[in-house]
C-alpha positions in Angstrom: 0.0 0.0 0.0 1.5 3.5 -0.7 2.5 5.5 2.6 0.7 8.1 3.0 1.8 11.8 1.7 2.0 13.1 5.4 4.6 11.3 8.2 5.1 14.8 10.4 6.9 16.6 11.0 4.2 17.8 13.6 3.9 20.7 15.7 2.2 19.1 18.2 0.4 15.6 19.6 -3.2 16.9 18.6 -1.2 17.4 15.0 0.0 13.9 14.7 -3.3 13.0 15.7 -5.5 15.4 13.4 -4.0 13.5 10.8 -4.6 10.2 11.2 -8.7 11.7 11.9 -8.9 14.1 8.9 -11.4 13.5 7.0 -15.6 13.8 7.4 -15.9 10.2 7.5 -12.8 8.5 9.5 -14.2 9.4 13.1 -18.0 8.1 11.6 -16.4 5.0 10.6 -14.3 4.5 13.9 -17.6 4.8 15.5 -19.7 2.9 13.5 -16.7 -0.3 14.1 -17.3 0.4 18.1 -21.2 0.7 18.7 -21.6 -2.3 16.3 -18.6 -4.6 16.1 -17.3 -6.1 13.1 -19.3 -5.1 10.2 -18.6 -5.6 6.3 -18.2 -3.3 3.7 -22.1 -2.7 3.0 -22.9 -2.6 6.4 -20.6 0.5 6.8 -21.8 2.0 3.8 -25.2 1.6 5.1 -24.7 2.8 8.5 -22.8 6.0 7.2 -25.8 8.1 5.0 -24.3 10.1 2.6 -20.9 8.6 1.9 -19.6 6.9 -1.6 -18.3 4.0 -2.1 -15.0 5.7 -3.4 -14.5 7.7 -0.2 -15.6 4.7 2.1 -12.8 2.5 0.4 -10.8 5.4 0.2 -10.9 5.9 4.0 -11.0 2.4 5.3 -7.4 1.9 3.2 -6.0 4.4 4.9 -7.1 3.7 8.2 -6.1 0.0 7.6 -2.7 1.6 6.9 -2.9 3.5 9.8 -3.3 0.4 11.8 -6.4 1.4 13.3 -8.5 -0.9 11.3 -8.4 -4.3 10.2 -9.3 -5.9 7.2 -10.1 -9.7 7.5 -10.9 -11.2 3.6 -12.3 -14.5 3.3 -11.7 -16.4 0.0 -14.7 -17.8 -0.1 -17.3 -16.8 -3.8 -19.0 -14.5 -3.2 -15.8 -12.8 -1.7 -16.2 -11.6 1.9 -14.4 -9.0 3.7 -15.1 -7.8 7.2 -13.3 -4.4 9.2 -12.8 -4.3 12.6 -11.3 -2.3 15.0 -7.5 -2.9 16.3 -6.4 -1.9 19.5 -4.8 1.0 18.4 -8.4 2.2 16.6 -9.9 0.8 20.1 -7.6 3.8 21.6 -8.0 6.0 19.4 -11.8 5.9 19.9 -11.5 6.2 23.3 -9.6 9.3 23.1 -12.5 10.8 20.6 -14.9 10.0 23.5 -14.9 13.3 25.3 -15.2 15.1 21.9 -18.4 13.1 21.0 -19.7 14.2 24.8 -19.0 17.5 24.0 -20.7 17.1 20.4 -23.6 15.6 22.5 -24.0 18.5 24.6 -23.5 20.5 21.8 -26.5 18.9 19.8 -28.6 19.9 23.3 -27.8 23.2 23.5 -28.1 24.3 19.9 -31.4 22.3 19.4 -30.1 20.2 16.5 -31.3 17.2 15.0 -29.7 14.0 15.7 -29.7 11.0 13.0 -31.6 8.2 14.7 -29.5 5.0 15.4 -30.8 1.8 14.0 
């Protein structure tokens, strides 16, 4: 798999770790992997409204690369292939955590709507 273009140098730990989260999708899909488990590729795709398949593949390579998710492939016809969490994605998401409470309280206090969770 190609590296990706950016390896730091970074100006700070929030830096390093912007980069491994940029994106509108990665932090969806890390939390997606956590409330539900393992999940394949349709799954995802259905439990993330709004993205492509091109970004979703796009995403998940790079967070496989990352080694925050793993990619388990099954050589079976059809193919299977099922993404889970690592523990370094397990971590990660645990570090988000007070971000998403924030986001929560955000969501109260501005009167938005929230997406309902199958």
């Amino acid at each position: 798999m190609t590296p990706s273009a950016r390896r730091g140098p970074y100006i700070c730990g929030i830096d390093a770790a912007m980069d491994v989260v940029a994106g509108k999708w990665k932090s969806l899909i890390l939390w997606e992997l956590h409330h539900y488990g393992t999940r394949r590729f349709a799954e995802l795709r259905r439990g993330l409204p709004g993205v492509s398949e091109k970004m979703l593949t796009q995403h998940l390579r790079e967070m496989e690369e990352d080694g925050l998710v793993h990619r388990e492939v099954y050589r079976v016809v059809p193919p299977k292939v099922e993404y889970s969490l690592t523990e370094h994605g397990v971590s990660l998401n645990a570090a988000l955590a007070p971000l998403g409470d924030w986001g929560t309280q955000r969501i109260r206090r501005i009167g938005a709507e929230k997406v309902p969770v199958e």
